[in-house]
Each structure stands twice: as structure tokens, then as C-alpha cells.
KEKOLSE-442314 format. One record per residue (C-alpha): x, y, z. Coordinates in pm, whole numbers, padded with zeros to 5 digits, always signed. Last residue first. Example, Ala and Ser with C-alpha at 12.3 -4.5 7.8 and 13.67 -1.06 7.14 Angstrom:
2
+01367-00106+00714;+01230-00450+00780;
***
This chain:
391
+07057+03644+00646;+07058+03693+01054;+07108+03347+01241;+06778+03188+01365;+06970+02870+01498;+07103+02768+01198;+07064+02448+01264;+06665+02517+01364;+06624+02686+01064;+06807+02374+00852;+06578+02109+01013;+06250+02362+00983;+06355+02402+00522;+06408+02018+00540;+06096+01941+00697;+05892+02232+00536;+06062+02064+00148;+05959+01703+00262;+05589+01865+00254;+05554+02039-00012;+05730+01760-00191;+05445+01541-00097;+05194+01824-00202;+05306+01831-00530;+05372+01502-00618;+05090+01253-00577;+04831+01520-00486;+04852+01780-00690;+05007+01601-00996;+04697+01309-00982;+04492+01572-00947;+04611+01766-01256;+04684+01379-01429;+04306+01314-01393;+04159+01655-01528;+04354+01627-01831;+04704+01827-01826;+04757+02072-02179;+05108+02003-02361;+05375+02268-02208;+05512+02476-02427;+05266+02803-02457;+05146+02772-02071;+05515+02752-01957;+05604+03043-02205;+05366+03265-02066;+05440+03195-01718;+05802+03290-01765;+05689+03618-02004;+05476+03696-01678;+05782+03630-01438;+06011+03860-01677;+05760+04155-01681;+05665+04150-01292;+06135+04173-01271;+06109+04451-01497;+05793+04620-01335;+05975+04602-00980;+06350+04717-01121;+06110+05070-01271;+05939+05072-00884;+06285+05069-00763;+06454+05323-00952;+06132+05543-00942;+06166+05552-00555;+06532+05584-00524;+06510+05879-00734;+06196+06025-00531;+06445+05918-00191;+06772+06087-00329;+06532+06411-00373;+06448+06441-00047;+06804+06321+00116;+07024+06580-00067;+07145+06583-00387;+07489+06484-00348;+07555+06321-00024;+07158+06184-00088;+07295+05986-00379;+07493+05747-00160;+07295+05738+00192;+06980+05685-00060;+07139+05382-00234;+07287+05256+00134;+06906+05256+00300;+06765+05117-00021;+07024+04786-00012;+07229+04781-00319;+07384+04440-00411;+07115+04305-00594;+06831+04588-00606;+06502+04544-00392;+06207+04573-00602;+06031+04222-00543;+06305+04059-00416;+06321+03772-00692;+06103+03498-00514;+05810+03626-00258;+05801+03981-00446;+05813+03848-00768;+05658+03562-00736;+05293+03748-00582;+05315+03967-00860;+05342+03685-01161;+05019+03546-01042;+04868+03872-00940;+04946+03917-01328;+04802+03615-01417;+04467+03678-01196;+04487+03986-01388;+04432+03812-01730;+04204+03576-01600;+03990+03833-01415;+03979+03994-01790;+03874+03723-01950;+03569+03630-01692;+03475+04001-01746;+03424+03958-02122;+03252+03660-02074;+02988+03795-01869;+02964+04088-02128;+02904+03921-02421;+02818+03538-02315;+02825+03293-02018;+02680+02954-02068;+02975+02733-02135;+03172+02931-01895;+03171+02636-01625;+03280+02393-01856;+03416+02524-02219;+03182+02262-02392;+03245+01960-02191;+03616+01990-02263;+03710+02067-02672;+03562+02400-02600;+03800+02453-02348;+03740+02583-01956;+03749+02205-01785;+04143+02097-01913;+04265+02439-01785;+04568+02363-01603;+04820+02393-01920;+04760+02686-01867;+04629+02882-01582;+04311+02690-01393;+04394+02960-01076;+04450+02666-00825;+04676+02455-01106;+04872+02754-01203;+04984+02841-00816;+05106+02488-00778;+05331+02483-01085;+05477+02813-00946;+05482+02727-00603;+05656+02412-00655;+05911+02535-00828;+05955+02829-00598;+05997+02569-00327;+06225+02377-00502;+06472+02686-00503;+06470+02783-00175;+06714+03023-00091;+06819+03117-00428;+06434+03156-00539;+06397+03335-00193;+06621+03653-00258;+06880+03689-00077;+07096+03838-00341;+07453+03652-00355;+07800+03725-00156;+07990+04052-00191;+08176+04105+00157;+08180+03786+00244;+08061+03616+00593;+07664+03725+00559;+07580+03389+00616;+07814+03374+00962;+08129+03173+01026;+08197+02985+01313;+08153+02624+01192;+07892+02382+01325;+07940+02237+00956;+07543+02413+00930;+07709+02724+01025;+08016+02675+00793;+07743+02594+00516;+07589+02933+00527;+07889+03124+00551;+08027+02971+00217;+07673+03056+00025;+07751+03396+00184;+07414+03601+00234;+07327+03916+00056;+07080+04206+00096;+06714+04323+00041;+06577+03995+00068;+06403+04072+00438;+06318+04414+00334;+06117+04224+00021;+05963+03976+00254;+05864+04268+00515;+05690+04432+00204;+05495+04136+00132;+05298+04081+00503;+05310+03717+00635;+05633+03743+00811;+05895+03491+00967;+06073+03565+00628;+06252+03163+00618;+05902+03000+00776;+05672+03153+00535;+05909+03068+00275;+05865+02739+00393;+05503+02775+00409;+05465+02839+00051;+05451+02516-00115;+05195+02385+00191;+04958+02694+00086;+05019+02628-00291;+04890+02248-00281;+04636+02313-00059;+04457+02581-00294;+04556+02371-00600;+04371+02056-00463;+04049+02264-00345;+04095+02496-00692;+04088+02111-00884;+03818+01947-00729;+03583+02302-00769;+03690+02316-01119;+03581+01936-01218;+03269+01997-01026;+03222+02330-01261;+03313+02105-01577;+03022+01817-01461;+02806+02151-01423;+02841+02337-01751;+02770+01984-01909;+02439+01930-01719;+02367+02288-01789;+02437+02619-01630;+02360+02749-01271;+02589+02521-01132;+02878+02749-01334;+02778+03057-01206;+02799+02925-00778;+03107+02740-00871;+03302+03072-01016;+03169+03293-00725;+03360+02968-00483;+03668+03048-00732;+03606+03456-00650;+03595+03403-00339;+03905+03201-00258;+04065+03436-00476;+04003+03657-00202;+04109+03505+00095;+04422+03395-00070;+04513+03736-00116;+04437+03903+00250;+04628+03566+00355;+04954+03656+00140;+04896+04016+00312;+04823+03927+00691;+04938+04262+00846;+04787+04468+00587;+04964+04736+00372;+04639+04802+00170;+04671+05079-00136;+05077+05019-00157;+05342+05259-00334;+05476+05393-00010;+05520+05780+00118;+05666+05862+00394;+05645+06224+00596;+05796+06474+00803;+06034+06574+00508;+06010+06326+00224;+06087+05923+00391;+06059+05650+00179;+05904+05331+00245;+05923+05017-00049;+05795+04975-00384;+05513+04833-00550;+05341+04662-00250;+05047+04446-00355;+04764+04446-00088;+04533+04669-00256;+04580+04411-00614;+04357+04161-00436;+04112+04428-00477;+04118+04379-00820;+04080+03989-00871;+03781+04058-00588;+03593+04261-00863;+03627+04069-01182;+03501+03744-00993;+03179+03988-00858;+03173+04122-01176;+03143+03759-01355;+02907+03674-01061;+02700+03960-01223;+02705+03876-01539;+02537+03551-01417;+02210+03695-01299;+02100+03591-01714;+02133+03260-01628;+01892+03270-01349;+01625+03421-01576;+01538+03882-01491;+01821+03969-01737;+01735+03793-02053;+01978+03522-02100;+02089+03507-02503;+02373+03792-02406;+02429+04043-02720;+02744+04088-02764;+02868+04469-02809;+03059+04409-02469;+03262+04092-02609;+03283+04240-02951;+03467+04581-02801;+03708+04393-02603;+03842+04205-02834;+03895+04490-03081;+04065+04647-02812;+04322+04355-02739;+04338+04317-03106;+04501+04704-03077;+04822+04621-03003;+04869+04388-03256;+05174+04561-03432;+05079+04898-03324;+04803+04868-03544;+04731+05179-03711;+04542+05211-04039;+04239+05444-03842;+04201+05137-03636;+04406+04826-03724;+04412+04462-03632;+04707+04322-03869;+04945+04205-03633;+04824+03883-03454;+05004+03580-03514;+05286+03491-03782;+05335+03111-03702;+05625+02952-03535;+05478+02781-03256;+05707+02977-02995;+05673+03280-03190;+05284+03244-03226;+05249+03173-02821;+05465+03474-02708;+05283+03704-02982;+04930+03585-02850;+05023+03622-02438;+05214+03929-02464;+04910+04118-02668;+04675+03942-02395;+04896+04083-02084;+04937+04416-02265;+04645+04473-02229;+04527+04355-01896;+04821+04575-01731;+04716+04931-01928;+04348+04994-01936;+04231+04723-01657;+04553+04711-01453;+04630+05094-01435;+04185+05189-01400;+04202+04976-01092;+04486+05131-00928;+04406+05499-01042;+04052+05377-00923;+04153+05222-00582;+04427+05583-00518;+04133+05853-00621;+03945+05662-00390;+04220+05660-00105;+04238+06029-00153;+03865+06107-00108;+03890+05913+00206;+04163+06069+00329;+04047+06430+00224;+03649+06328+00414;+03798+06195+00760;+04066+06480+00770;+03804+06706+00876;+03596+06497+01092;+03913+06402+01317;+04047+06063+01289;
***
């Protein structure tokens, strides 16, 4: 790269990190905590939040999000700055931090093509995307451990607890997701959407595995290919195993008051805690991201493939402009699909009585990770039948 396209690209993919950053923190986190309070009053039949205002508008709870926000960073933290506790608002940051990159490696949409050029709605298209991800919520849980031994005797029996449980969720949601793995024969997202954008034949499936002659894509209008249809127990799996490594509801025995004292966040305060809230929040929303894409075809549109929807409108408006609709078409099917996993996980956390620390291992080990495991067997047996036919 020449010395004067170094400085424009890297200005560029700046202005793209904090547009990214500033989306999820401003608008994403939000909403996330406003969804999260009116799903759990409706489902436990109370009235909620509603009457936060500021200058007599509240945007029916809209703003407690705010208001939340503000008290946290107006707190005054107990720790002076220069004791070991008071270092701790800066493991918060560091958790805050690598929730956020682990955004770079979420594709929003596909490729399209404008002139000479592509564009694609991705900061980090890396080869090894679901291990990118992992790699970094790895750090941030081992960040987590480091704050939390730095607290009391109580801080510390709930950070042990946490460590035992994101080592039994982290194995747990590898193992779930290796048959998918094995079905997209990819490890980077947008390849898994490209890979669901079309059908398969539930018919044509089962005359290949008959040792039949027909092929998956046999009818002419057959279902979306996305993975949840493909592999239902596995997204089952993934989705309980996925809460239980990122202590989401009703996985978080060690963070209440009721448990040793909130565990591991015991001793953080004002700002600390404020950033520990909002690396939840996102680390929901990655949550809900990674599904998406790995489960529901991320953006893809049943029945309409990208390359046929741009062939379609392009005979009328011409390819450049068929590919901008295409693109905000996609990216709008994207956000609904995010928005239906997240109310999913919300409702799951809001239902579901919380786990002690016992029955979470007891679930990781006992069930989850033994159906992992039958569900790679079963997923390699039928592979190997099919013999690597097209889906």
C-alpha cells in the first residue's frame, strides 16, 4: 500500500470503528435495556418503566436507559484510583472494549458490486470469524477473573464460581457449533449466510439418504437453508450453551445480590459498573448476532437469492442502483431477524426460573455437551451419506 493511500484508508477505517462503536453504544445498548424491562414487566404482568421523563418526555421508558446511565457515571467510586480496587475501572474498559471489537467481525450484509468497486457492511471480514469472536470473549471473561480476585473473600468464591462456569460454557458452545461448522465447511460468517442463501428439498434430501437419485435442491420451491431447519438441536443447544458461557439469564446465579453479594462485581462501583452493564448488554446483542447469521440466514431473503433480486430489479433500474436497493433490503431483513433473536433471548431469561451454580454445571456437562456430541456423529454420518451433495 502506497504512502498515499496508507493515511485515507486508515482514516476511513476509523471513521468506520467509531461509527460502529458509537451505533451499539448510543443506539443498540439502548434499546437493548428498554426491550429487556418492558419484555420482563409484560410477561410478569406489572406496569414497568414508563414514567422517566426529561423536559416531560418519556418516550414511554425510553429515557430510563439515560437516566441509568447518568447515575452510574455521576457515582462516586469508594476505591481511590492509585489502591488495587480502584485499577478495576479499567478491567471494566478492557471487558467493554473487546465486547466491541468483537462487533469488526460481524457482517451486516453481503457484497455488492457499484461500478469498479464492492462495497460490504463488515469492519473485519477475517478468515477465522467465529474464532476471531471466541478469542475475544475469551478475554474479556479471563479480564472478568483477574477484577473479581481483586475483591473480597465473597467477590472471590463468586469469581471461582464464574471462571467454572465460562470454562464449561466455552466447551459446551464450541462442541454445539461444530456441526454447523461441519454443514458450511467455513469458519468466516458471510460464507455461512451465502451458503443459506437458497433452498433445499426436504423430499430430495431423504431420496439421497434412501440411496435414491434425487438431489436436495429437487423442487422448484423447497424451504430456506438456513441452519435452524438443518439442524435444529444444534441451535438448541447453542442457544442454551451460549447463555451459560456469557452468565445471561437464568445463568447468572454468581452476579446477584442474593449470591455472595453480586460475586465478582461486588466491589465495582459508578463507572466500573456502568461499563460492566453495558458489555452485558452488547454481549447480548453479539449473542443474538452470532444466531442470526449461523441460524436464520443472517440477511439472505427466503426464496430470493441476492444474485436473482439484483438480476430482477437491475432490468429496470439498472445494475448500480438495483445493488444500493438490494443493499438496504437486506441490511433492513438483517435488523428484523437481530430484533426477533434478542426478543427470543429476552423472553428465555424473563420465564425461565434462575439455575444455581450446581444445576448450570450439572446442565453443561451432563446434557449439553453429551448431546453436542451425539449431534457431530449424526450431523458426520449424514455428510458422509450425502456424499458432499450441493444444498
Amino acid at each position: 500500500m502506497s504512502p498515499e493511500t496508507l493515511v485515507p484508508n486508515f482514516l476511513g477505517l476509523t471513521a468506520q470503528a467509531l461509527s460502529l462503536a458509537l451505533g451499539l453504544l448510543a443506539v443498540g445498548v439502548p434499546l437493548v435495556a428498554w426491550a429487556e424491562r418492558k419484555a420482563a414487566a409484560r410477561i410478569e404482568g406489572r406496569p414497568g418503566i414508563g414514567g422517566t421523563a426529561i423536559a416531560e418526555i418519556s418516550l414511554d421508558g425510553m429515557l430510563q436507559p439515560l437516566a441509568d446511565a447518568l447515575k452510574l457515571l455521576s457515582k462516586r467510586d469508594p476505591n481511590p484510583p492509585e489502591s488495587g480496587q480502584g485499577v478495576q475501572v479499567l478491567f471494566s474498559a478492557l471487558v467493554l472494549s473487546a465486547t466491541v471489537v468483537a462487533f469488526s467481525a460481524i457482517p451486516w450484509s453481503g457484497r455488492y458490486v457499484f461500478g469498479e468497486g464492492s462495497l460490504s457492511l463488515i469492519l473485519a471480514d477475517v478468515e477465522m470469524g467465529v474464532l476471531f469472536i471466541f478469542a475475544l470473549l475469551a478475554f474479556s471473561a479471563l479480564v472478568t477473573v483477574w477484577a473479581g480476585m481483586r475483591g473480597g473473600i465473597r467477590s472471590r468464591v463468586g469469581t471461582f464460581r464464574l471462571a467454572a462456569r465460562s470454562l464449561s460454557g466455552e466447551l459446551a458452545l464450541l462442541l454445539a457449533l461444530l456441526p454447523m461448522l461441519m454443514i458450511y465447511g467455513s469458519l468466516r460468517l458471510g460464507d455461512m449466510v451465502a451458503w443459506q442463501d437458497a433452498s433445499f428439498s426436504p423430499l430430495g434430501a431423504w431420496s439421497l439418504l434412501a440411496g435414491g437419485g434425487g438431489s436436495l435442491s429437487g423442487l422448484s420451491l423447497g424451504l430456506p437453508a438456513w441452519g435452524i431447519l438443518l439442524n435444529p438441536l444444534a441451535f438448541i443447544l447453542v442457544l442454551t450453551a451460549a447463555s451459560v458461557r456469557l452468565g445471561l439469564a437464568p445463568f447468572d446465579a454468581e452476579r446477584r445480590e442474593a449470591e455472595l453479594e453480586a460475586g465478582p462485581h461486588g466491589s465495582f462501583s459508578g463507572p466500573g459498573l456502568g461499563f460492566l452493564a453495558l458489555a452485558a448488554r452488547l454481549e447480548l446483542l453479539l449473542v443474538a448476532a452470532l444466531v442470526t447469521l449461523i441460524f436464520f440466514g443472517g440477511w439472505a431473503i427466503p426464496w430470493l437469492p441476492q444474485a436473482t433480486l439484483v438480476a430482477v430489479i437491475g432490468e429496470f433500474i439498472g445494475s448500480w442502483l438495483a445493488n444500493a436497493i438490494c443493499l438496504g433490503l437486506h441490511l433492513v431483513v438483517f435488523l428484523l431477524k437481530l430484533s426477533g433473536v434478542v426478543f427470543l433471548e429476552l423472553l428465555i431469561r424473563s420465564a425461565l426460573p434462575r439455575f444455581d451454580h450446581a444445576r448450570t454445571m450439572a446442565l453443561c456437562w451432563k446434557i449439553l455437551m453429551p448431546a453436542a456430541l451425539v449431534d457431530i456423529a449424526f450431523t458426520a454420518a449424514v455428510l458422509f451419506r450425502l456424499g458432499g451433495a450441493p444444498g
